[in-house]
C-alpha positions in Angstrom: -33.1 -25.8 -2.3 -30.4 -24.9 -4.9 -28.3 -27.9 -6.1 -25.0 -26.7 -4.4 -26.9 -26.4 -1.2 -28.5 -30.2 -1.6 -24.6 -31.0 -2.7 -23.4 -29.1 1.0 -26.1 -31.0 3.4 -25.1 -34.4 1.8 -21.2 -33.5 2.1 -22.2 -32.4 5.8 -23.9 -35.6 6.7 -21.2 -37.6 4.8 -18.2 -35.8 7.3 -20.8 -36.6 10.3 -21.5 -40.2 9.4 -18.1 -41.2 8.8 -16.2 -39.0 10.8 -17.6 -37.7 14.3 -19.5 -39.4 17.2 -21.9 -37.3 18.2 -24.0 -34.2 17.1 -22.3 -32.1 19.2 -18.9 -32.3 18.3 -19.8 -31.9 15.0 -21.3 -28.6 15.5 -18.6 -27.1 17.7 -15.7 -28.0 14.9 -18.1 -26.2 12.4 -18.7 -23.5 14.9 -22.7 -23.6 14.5 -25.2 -24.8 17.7 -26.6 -28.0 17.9 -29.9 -27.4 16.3 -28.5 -25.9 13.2 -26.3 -28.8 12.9 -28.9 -31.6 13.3 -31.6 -30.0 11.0 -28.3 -29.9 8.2 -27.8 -33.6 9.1 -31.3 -34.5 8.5 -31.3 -32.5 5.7 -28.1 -34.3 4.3 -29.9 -37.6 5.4 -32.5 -37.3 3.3 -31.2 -35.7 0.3 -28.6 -38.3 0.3 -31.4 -41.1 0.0 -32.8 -39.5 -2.7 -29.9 -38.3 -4.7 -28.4 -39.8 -8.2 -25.0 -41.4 -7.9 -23.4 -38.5 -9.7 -25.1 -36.1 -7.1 -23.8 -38.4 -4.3 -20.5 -38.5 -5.8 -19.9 -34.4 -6.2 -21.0 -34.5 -2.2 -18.1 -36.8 -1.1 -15.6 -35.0 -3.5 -16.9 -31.4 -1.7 -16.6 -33.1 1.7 -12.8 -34.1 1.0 -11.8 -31.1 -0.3 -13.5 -28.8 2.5 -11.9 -31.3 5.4 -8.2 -30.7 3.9 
């Protein structure tokens, strides 16, 4: 996994975490099915637990930017 797609997953599990309820809604605002959008959460998950603070930081500032 490239490090702008470890940097999308973590910015996609950052907007789930802090902004929607449920899988599902996620996924229908992003216009992807509900697999494809818990397998990027996971993903996001766990590169998030293992990421550097710099790493974690460059995710929240993607997630901002692609929510505006």
């Amino acid at each position: 996994m490239s490090n702008q797609e470890k940097i999308n997953a973590m910015a996609f599990w950052w907007d789930y975490f802090n902004n929607y309820l449920t899988v599902d809604l996620i996924a229908e605002h992003h216009q992807m099915g509900r697999a494809d959008a818990q397998a990027l959460i996971d993903s996001g998950r766990e590169q998030w637990e293992a990421a550097s603070v710099d790493e974690r930081q460059a995710a929240i500032e993607w997630a901002k930017g692609g929510a505006e």
